[in-house]
C-alpha positions, 0 to 999 in steps of 0.5 A: 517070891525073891528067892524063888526068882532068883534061884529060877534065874540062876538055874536058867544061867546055868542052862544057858552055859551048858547049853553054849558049853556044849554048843562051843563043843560042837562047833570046833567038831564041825570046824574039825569035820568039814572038809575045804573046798577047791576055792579054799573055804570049807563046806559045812554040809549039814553043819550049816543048820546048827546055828539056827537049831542053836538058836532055836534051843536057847530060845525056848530055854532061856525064854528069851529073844535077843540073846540066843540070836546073838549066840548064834550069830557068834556061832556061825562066826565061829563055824566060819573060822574060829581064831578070835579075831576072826570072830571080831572081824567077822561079827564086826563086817557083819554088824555094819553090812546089816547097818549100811543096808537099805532095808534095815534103815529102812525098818529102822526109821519105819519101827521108831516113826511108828513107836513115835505116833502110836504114843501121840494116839495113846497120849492125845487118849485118841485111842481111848476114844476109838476103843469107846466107840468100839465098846458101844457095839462090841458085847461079848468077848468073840466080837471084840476078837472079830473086831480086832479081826477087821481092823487087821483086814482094813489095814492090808497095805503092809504088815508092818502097819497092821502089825503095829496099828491093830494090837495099839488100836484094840488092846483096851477092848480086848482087855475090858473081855478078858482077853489075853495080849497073847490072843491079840498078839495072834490076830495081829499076826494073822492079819499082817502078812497073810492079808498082804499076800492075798491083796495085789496092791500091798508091799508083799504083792508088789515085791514078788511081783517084781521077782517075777518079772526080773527072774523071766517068769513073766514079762515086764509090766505082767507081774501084778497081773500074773500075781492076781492069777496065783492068789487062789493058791496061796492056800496057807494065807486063806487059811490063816485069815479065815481061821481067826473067826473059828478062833474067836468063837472057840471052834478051834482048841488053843494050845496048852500055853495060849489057855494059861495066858488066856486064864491069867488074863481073866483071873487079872485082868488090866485096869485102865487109867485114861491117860493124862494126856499132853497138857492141851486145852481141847479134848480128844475127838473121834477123828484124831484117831482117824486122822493119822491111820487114813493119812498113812495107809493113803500115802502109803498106797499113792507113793507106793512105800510105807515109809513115806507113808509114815512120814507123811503121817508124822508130819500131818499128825504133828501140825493136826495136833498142835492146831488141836491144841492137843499139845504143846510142840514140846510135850508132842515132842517128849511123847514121840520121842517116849515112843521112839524109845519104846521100839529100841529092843524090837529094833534090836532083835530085827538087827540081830535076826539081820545079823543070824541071816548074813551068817547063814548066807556065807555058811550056805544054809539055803543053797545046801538045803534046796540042792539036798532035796532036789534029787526027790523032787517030781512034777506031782510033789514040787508044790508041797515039797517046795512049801514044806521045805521054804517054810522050815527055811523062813521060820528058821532063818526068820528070812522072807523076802530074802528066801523069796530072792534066792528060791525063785531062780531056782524053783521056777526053772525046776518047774518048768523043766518038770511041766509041773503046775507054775501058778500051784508051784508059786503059790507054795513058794509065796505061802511059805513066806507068808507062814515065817512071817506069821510064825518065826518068833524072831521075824520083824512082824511077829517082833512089832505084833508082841511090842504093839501088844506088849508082851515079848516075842518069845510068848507071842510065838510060843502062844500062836504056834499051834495055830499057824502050824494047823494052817500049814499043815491045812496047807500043805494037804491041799499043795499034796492033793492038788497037782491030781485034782487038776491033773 
């Protein structure tokens, strides 16, 4: 068995090198190729896809993550000029654009404050409480999935939260069925940001509707209200959570790679050992599960910012626990501390996605790709070219709420000059972001769902991704044949 990993590691190295050979190839082409613009810089044309096809192919090769986002961060670097100190400069201004970023402290701070008090649940066995609870009703393998299902329904006011809180809260149940992490891990996503799409008072619902309003589509204080009136036509979010029941009771086949996960998991399943806890005097009760999820979905929707709502958590968690006597201030300490640690590569590989995508800002990918299509676009086709062409958009760039920022200036007037249907129209931009958060496999939620399941993102994404391609093409029949039933 050693030698034969070793060899399949070696064989990978390979790979790998050829691959990043031939790409280092294609790179000083493009260089060579591309012409220089007026304002001096070069214009890359439809080079701009290599660094996000490279990662792409040394993703699947590789079987990894961080380093093939890495490769094609340094590829782009080098796409944009190649002289070596260039590349230091530019991944250096890169790096620290991305750390000097709100959004990525704020990921940051929100992933090891989740990390921290998923441990306390674990730790203080108040997940094994739940997961008994659960145990008592649940009986057969399809209703601990549907279970899983509902939990990711209740928790729809950010993806991050359902994404993390439901592979955490469930995986012992699923675990007691046979069920693989790979299926839970689906379930988990498909319950993020599909669910945050068709709720108008989550994050998503909240963002966008301020895109509208600040980009004219509506008036101030009209957004949430002109959202609610799209939500019928965010089509691929209704087909991905409704298309979990038909999962769970095997209506719908599973890919090739989701029944080798699925056979491992019943040949082998988990066996669990309750947790020794955190040396305190008092067992753990039913609402010391409870407690830390209602206190921050609740402040997460009364302050209105999930990391607030977090952070609230933390603090009544803390001061719960201790008067609990769940723990000493020390051990709660180590034990969140164990959890921030946890969230290290997940938080690394966000950091590196951040990284490919200011990249692709300065190379042009998204510009270059809308302005390409636009001389196809008609009135009857807008909603299903524009949920075809921003779903290749987030599920390559792993890129959503960004993608959301630069098409809606875009695609809104293109609408309005063509008479096409605005509510259609803006229910496949919104689907489209709704599918890369589900199904890129270096998307921060599809990240924190393998980590909250405990399997990597590369795995996650492979095992779901005939299911999220089956809801999208679902999807885009329906954006192809509605703009002629409602006509």
């Amino acid at each position: 068995m050693w030698f034969r990993n070793k060899n399949s590691l070696g064989m990978r190295n390979q790979t790998m090198l050829i691959i990043v050979a031939v790409t280092a190839v294609l790179v000083a082409a493009c260089y060579a190729l591309t012409p220089v613009g007026a304002d001096g810089k070069r214009v890359f044309g439809m080079f701009t896809l290599v660094p996000v096809l490279s990662v792409l192919v040394l993703a699947l090769l590789s079987k990894r993550t961080l380093e093939p986002l890495c490769a094609g961060a340094i590829i782009g670097l080098l796409m944009l000029d190649a002289k070596p100190l260039a590349l230091l400069n530019g991944l250096m201004g890169s790096s620290l654009k991305v750390m000097a970023s709100p959004v990525m402290g704020w990921i940051l701070l929100l992933s090891a404050l989740m990390g921290g008090l998923i441990m306390w649940l674990q730790a203080s066995r108040a997940t094994t409480v739940f997961s008994q609870l659960l145990e008592r009703h649940v009986k057969t393998r399809p209703q601990s999935l549907m279970a899983a299902w509902f939990l990711g329904l209740v928790i729809f006011i950010d993806d991050y939260l359902s994404a993390l809180t439901v592979g955490a809260a469930t995986r012992r149940l699923t675990d007691k069925f046979g069920v693989s992490r790979a299926m839970l891990a689906y379930i988990a996503a498909a319950t993020a940001a599909p669910v945050c799409l068709l709720i108008p008072i989550s994050t998503w619902a909240i963002y966008v509707s301020g895109l509208l309003e600040s980009n004219k589509v509506v008036a101030a204080g009209e957004g949430l209200h002109y959202y609610i009136s799209v939500i019928p036509y965010i089509f691929y979010a209704w087909i991905a959570v409704l298309m979990v029941p038909l999962v769970a009771y095997g209506l719908i086949p599973m890919s090739a790679s989701m029944r080798r996960s699925e056979a491992a998991a019943a040949a082998n399943p988990p066996v669990h050992q309750d947790s020794e806890g955190m040396g305190g005097e008092a067992q753990p009760r039913l609402w010391h599960f409870f407690l830390p999820i209602v206190v921050m979905i609740s402040l997460t929707w009364y302050l209105g910012d999930t990391l607030l709502g977090v952070m609230g958590a933390v603090i009544v968690t803390l001061i719960a626990y201790r008067i609990a006597k769940l723990g000493s201030v020390p051990a709660l300490c180590e034990n969140f501390m164990n959890g921030v640690s946890s969230m290290v590569t997940p938080i690394a590989i966000i950091f590196a996605a951040f990284v490919l995508q200011d990249v692709n800002e300065q190379l042009g990918l998204a510009p270059y790709i809308i302005d390409s299509v636009k001389p196809f676009i008609n009135a009857d086709f807008l909603p299903l070219i524009t949920f075809v062409l921003l779903a290749f958009l987030t599920f390559t760039t792993g890129s959503f709420w960004g993608i959301y920022a630069i098409s809606i200036p875009i695609i809104v007037p293109l609408a309005q000059a063509l008479d096409a249907n605005m509510a259609l129209t803006l229910g496949a931009l919104i689907s489209a972001g709704g599918f890369g958060s589900h199904a890129c496999f270096f998307g921060d939620a599809t990240v924190l769902a393998a980590r909250s399941c405990e399997i990597t993102p590369l795995e996650h994404a492979v095992t779901q991704f005939r299911f999220a391609l089956i809801s999208a093409s679902l999807a885009a029949i329906l954006f192809a044949i509605m703009p002629f039933v409602s006509g």
